[in-house]
N, C-alpha and C positions, 0 to 999 in steps of 0.2 A: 796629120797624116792619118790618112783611114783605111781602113782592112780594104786590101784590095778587094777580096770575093764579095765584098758588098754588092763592088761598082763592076764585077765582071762581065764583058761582053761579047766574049767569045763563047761559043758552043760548039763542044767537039759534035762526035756522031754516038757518042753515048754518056752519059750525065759524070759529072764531074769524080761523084765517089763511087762509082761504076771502073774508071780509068783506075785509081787510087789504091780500090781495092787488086785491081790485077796489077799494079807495080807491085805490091805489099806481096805477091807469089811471085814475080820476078825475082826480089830481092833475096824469099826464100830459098828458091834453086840456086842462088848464085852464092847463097850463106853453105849449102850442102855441097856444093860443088868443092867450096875451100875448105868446108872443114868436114870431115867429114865422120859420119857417128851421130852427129845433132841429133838433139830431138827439137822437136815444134810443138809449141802452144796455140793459141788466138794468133789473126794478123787480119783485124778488121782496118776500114778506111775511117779516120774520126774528121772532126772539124778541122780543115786548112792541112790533112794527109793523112798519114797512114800512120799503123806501125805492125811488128811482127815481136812474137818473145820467142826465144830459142834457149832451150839448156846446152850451153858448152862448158868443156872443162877449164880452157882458159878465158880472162875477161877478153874482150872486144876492147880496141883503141881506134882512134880517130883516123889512124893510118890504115885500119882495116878497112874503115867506112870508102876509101878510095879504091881499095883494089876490089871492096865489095860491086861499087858502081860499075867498074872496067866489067869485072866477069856480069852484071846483068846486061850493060849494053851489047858482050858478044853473043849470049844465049838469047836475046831479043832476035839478034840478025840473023846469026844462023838456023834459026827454028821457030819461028814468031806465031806460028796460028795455037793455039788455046782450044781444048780440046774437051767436051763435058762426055759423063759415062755416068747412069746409074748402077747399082750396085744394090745387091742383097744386102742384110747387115749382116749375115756370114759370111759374105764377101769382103765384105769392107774391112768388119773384125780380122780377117782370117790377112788381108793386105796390109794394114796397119801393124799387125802381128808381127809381122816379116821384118818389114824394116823399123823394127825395133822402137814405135813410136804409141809409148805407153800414154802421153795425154791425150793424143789422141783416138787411143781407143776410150780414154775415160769421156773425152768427147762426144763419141761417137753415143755412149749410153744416155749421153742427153738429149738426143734425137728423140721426140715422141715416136711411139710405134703407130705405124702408119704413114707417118709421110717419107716423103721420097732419099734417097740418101744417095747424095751425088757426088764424085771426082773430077777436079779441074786439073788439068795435065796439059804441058807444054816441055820443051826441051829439045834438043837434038837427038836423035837416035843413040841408041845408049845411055845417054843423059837425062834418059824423059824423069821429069817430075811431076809428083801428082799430089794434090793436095783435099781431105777433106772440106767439103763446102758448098752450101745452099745457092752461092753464088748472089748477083749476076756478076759477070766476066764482061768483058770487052772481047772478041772473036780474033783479035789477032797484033800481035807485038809491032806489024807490017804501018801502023798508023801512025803520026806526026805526033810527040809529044814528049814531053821535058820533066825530068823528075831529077829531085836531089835529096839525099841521106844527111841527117840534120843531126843528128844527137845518137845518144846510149843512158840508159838509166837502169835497174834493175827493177822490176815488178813480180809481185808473187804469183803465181799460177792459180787462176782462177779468182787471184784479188784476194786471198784469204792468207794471214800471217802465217799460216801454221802450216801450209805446203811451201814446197821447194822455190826460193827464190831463183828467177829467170832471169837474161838480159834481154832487153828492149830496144831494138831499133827504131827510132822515128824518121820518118819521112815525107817529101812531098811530092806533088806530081800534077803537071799542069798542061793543055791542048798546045800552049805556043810557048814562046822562049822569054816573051814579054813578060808573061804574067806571071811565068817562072821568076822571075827580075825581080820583077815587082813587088811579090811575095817576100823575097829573100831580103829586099832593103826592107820591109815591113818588121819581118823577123829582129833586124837590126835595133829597128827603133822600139821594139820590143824589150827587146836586154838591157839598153839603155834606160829604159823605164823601170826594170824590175824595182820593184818595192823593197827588195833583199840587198838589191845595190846602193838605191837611193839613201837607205838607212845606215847603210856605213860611213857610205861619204858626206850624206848633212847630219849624222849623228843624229838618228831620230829614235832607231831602238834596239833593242838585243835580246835575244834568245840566249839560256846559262843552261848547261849540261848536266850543273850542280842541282839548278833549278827543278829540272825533268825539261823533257820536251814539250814545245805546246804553252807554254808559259811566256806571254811576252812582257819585256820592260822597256814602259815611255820611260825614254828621255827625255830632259828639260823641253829640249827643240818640239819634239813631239807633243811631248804631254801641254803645251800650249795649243798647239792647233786643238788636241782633242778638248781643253778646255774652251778655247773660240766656239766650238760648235756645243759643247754641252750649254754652254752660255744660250746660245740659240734654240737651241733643242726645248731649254724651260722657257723661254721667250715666248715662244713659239705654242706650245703647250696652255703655259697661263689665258694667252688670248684666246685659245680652242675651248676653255674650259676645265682640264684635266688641275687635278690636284695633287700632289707628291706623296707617295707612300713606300715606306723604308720596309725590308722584311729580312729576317735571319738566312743567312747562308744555309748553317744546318738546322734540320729538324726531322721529326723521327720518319722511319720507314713508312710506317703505318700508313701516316700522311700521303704518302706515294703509291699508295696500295691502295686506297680509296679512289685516286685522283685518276687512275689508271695506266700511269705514266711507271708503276714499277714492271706491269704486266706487258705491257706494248712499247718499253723505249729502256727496258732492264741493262741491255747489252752496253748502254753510251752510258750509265750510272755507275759511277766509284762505288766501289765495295762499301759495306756497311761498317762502325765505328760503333762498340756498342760504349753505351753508357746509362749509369744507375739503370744497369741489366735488363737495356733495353737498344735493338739497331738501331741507327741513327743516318741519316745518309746529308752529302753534300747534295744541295738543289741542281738539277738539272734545269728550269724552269721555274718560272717567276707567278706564277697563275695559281698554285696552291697556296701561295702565302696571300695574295690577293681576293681570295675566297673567301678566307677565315677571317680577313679585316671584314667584308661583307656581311660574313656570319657573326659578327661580332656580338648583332642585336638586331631586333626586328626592325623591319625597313617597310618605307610606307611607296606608294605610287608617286606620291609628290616628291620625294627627291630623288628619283629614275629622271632622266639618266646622270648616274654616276659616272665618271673619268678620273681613272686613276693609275698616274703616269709612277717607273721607275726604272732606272737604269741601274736596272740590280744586274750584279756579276755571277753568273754560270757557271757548272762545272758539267763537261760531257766528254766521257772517253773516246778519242780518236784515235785508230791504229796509225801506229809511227810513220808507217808507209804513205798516208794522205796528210799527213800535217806538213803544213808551208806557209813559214815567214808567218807573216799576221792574216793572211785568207784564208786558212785551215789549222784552231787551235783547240787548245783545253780548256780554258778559261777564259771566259770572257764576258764584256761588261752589253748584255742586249737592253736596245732604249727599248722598251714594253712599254704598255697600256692595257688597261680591260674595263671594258665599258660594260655595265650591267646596265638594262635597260629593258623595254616592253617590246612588245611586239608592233606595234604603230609605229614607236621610235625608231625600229631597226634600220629603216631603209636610210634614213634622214641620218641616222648615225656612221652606217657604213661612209652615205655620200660624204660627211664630213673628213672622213680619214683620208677620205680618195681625194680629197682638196689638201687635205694636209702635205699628205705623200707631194703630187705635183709641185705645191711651194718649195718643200727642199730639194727635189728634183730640179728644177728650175735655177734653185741660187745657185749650183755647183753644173750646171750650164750639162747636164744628163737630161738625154730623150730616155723614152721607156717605151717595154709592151705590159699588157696585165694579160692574167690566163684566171681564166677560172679552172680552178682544181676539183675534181668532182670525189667519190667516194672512192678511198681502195677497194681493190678487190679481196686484200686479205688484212688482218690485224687491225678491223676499227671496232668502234664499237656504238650504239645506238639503234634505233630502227630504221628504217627505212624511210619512214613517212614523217620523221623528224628533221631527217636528211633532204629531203626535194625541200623542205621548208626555206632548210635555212643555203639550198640552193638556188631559190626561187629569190630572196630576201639580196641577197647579193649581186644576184643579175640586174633586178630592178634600182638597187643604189647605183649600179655603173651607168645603169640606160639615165637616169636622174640627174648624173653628171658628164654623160656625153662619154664615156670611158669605153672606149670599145675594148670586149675581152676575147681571146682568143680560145678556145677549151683546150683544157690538161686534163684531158679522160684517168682518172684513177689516182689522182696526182694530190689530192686534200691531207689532210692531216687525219690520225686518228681517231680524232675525237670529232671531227665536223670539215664539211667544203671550207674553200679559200678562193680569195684571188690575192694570186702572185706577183712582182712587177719583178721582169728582169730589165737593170738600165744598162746602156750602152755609150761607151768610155770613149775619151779623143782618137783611140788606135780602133773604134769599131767592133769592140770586142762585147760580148752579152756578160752581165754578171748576178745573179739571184741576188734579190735587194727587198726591199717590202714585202709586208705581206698581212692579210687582211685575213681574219680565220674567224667563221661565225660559229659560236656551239652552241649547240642543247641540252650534250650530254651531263656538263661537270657540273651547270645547277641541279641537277635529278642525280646524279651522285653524290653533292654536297648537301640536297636537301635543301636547298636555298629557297628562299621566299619573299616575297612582296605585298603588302594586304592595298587590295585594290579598292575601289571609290566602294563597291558593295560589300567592303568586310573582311570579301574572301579570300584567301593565301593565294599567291597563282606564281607560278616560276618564271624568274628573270631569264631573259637569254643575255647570255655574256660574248664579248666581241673579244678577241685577240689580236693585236696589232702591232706590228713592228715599222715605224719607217725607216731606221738606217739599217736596220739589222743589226748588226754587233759593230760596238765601234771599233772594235780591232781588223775585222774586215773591210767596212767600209772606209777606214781612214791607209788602210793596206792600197783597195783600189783608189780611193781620193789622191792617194802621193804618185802614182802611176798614172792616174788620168791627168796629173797637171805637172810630169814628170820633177814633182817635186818642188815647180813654181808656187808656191800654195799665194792664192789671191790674198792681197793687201791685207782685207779685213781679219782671215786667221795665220797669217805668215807669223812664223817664230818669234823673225826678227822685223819687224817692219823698216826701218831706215835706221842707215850708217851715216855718222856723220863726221868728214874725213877736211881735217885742217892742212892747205897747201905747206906752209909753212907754222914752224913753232909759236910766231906772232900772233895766230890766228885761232891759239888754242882754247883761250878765254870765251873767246865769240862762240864758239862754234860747243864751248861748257854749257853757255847762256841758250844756244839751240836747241842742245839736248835735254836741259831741264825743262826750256817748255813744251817739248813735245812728249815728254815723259807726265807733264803738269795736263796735258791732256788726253793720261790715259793711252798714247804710245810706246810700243817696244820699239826701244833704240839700241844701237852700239853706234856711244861714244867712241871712237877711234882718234885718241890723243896720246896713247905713247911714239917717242921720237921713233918715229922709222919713215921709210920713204914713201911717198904720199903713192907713187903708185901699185906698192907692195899691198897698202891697204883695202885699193880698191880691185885688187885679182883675188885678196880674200871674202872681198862683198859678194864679187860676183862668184864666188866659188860655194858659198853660202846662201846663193838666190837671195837675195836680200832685193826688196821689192827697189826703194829709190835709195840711191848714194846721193848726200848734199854736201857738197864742195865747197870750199870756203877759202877765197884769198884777200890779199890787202881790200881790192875792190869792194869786196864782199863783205867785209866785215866794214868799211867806211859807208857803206847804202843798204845794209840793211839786207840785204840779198842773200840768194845762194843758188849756186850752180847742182840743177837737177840734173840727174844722170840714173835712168828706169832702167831696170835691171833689161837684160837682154840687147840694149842697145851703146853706140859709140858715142852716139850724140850728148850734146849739155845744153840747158837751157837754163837763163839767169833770168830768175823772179823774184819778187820782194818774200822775205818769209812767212808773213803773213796771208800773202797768198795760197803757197803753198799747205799751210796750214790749215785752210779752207776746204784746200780738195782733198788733202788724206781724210778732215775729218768724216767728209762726205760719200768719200768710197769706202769707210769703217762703216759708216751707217745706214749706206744703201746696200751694205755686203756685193758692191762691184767684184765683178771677173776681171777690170781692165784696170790701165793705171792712166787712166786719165781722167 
């Protein structure tokens, strides 16, 4: 199932989050209308709707979300045109004032001086409501179109801990009743997928309060798959060339003060830890212990280019408000790389990762975009004309591999440009995944050097490269994009093997030892219980094939295949069968045939 808005083909008379954003102020007058006192925050239109935050005194329940709906559809009808007015900002101040809407006068100071400061107002007489905002609007309620209130959450006022926590309405809003439809089974399939639920019911991982938050713990079931793919990951790596290097968790401040990651990334850094009377900090970043292995000893042109892979584990503070499930954590384990190498090599080096990238893109059956990220406008550091370098270096490794990149004007890292790859999941959804980051600056901060074929020192550039990102993310979206079906090659369990009767227990012993004798995960299923008790726990466990075993079966050698997801059984010799699992283990198939 794919995101409806992919494949959308209707077009209203004004663009999709144009509508969205004016339900998002219907919904608001209809929120003032019941309760009344509110204040308002933000109520912009995001990806797939809306939402609005409101301070009330008491929570919002899902029963409100109903009578909220009734009161917007009668303020649509009885009063539907949408109304714009500029306004002085001591007008505005002096209106906001009134009705007692103190963020939004903090609001309003975020307006630069000089541009225009507008009010969008609709309402029935008496009732008019008016809302700060740049807009655009849609001109009037009077037009065909279908919206539903989805959810409540609470989010802080202006996104920062430390002000007043608000509630959240989410919503959507769509030109026809289809798409609305459409949307909403999507949503569906959506929940069903969540990674928070998958993880209960196949027992794959857990978040402990005792823990902290932000902490996650594989489970057996889990901690397999993420062993399948790190399996692949060094597989993968060895052939590219990249060699393994291990680095400490902690190591002192200092370190991070050079590196400039205390100066420009301080905020997402655990507090200091001193020791033999000196700070100490947990690594945020895997590239200043990678350095120091470089700086070890002098290094010549002939062994440029270096690769050097680790899946070293992170620490970066995340406010509690954005942590979720395994997509948004504290710790966690990023597959890194950093290639030191020349300036000839770079282009040849990037194109390599951009081939790497697609191979794992590819086995887990994700299309992608790439963006080149260009320089912040605030908080980097380097010159200018080291920057188009290693901007220039990056575009030409894409044109090299045919990669077409989209720009992400300001979007680079601190230390240097990037290109980014966001992939997109079975439900069509975009998710930040790869990322290619070329620098200049940490070899001229570490002092790094290379003695070239003439003698002389000259400085490496160093490549930054992530392909899965963090395996706790990416294996968060991986159990969601295959709702938890995980392909043969890294499934927990790969085959159950389920005796009709008590007779048949022997044989079907003899089964499982040889598929385990080949480096298969089985569940034996031979304690006495009822044969088809066993197989609603297979398939309740996504277990790729159930092999079935009766009198017949065990006299020929056979066994009755039964691929998860289906009713059907198919009797082949064992050995057979043994052929194809081993072959979809080692082509790393999506399918199970």
């Amino acid at each position: 199932m794919s995101q409806p808005e992919m494949a959308q083909q209707v077009a209203g008379p004004f663009p999709l989050s144009t509508l969205r954003h004016s339900t998002a102020h219907l919904m608001a007058s209809a929120v003032q209308r019941l309760f009344p006192g509110v204040q308002f925050g933000f109520g912009p239109s995001i990806n797939h709707g809306f939402y609005y935050d409101f301070d009330l005194e008491e929570p919002l329940t899902d029963k409100d979300l109903k009578k909220i709906e009734k009161e917007m559809r009668r303020i649509a009808n009885k009063s539907p045109e949408i109304v714009c007015e500029t306004l002085t900002r001591d007008q505005a101040r002096e209106r906001l004032a009134a009705g007692g809407q103190s963020y939004k006068v903090e609001a309003l100071d975020l307006i630069p001086e000089g541009e225009a400061i507008t009010f969008y107002s609709h309402g029935p007489e008496g009732e008019t409501w008016g809302d700060l905002c740049e807009g655009p609007h849609i001109d009037s309620f009077k037009q065909d179109f279908h919206f539903k209130l989805l959810s409540i959450a609470g989010a802080y006022w202006r996104g920062d801990e430390k002000n007043p926590m608000m509630q959240r309405i989410y919503g959507t809003a769509f030109w026809t009743k289809e798409e609305l439809t459409e949307h909403l089974e999507w949503l569906e399939e959506v929940k069903k997928r969540d990674h928070r639920r998958l993880g209960a019911d196949l027992d794959l991982f857990s978040v402990h309060a005792e823990a902290g938050s932000g902490f996650v713990f594989w489970h057996p079931n889990l901690g397999t798959v993420r062993r399948c793919l790190e399996d692949m990951w060094w597989q993968e790596h060895n052939r590219g060339g990249y060699r393994p290097v291990y680095t400490p968790h902690v190591s002192r401040e200092a370190l991070f003060a050079v590196s400039g990651h205390l100066e420009n990334y301080g905020d997402m850094m655990y507090a200091p830890m001193e020791l033999d009377n000196l700070p100490y900090r947990v690594k945020p970043m895997n590239c200043p212990g990678h350095v120091l292995i470089y700086k070890n000893r002098g290094r010549s042109y002939r062994e440029l280019p270096l690769r050097w892979a680790e899946l070293g584990t992170v620490y970066r503070y995340e406010r509690s408000g954005v942590v979720h499930g395994m997509l948004r954590v504290r710790g966690f384990t990023q597959d890194d790389a950093h290639i030191f190498c020349t300036a000839d090599q770079l282009a040849d080096e990037i194109a390599g990762v951009c081939k790497l990238v697609d191979t794992f893109m590819k086995t887990f059956g994700f299309t992608y975009k790439a963006y080149l990220a260009t320089r912040p406008t605030e908080n980097s550091i380097g010159e200018d004309e080291i920057w188009d370098k290693a901007t220039v270096a990056l575009q030409q490794a894409a044109d090299k591999v045919g990669l077409e990149l989209e720009l992400d004007e300001g979007g680079g890292a601190f230390y240097g440009p990037k290109i980014d790859y966001k992939i997109q999941d079975a439900l069509g959804r975009e998710w930040q995944n790869s990322t290619i980051q070329c620098d200049f600056n940490l070899p001229e901060r570490f002092d790094l050097t290379y003695t070239a074929p003439d003698g002389s020192p000259q400085r490496p550039i160093m490549v930054h490269r992530a392909i899965l990102g963090s395996l706790e993310r990416f294996v968060g979206v991986l159990t969601e994009h295959f709702a938890g079906k995980f392909p043969y090659w890294c499934a927990p369990t790969q085959v159950a093997v389920i005796p009709i009767r008590e007779e048949q227990t022997e044989y079907c012993r003899g089964l499982a030892d040889r598929l385990l004798a080949a480096d298969m995960r089985v569940e034996a299923m031979l304690e006495p219980s009822h044969m088809n008790k066993k197989i609603k726990t297979a398939q309740k466990e996504q277990i790729p094939f159930m092999l079935i075993a009766g009198e017949r079966e065990a006299e020929d050698g056979t066994v009755a295949i039964r691929r998860r997801g289906t009713r059907e059984q198919e009797v082949v010799p064992f050995d057979d069968f043994l052929e194809m699992v081993k072959r979809l283990a080692s082509t790393r198939s999506l399918e199970l045939e």
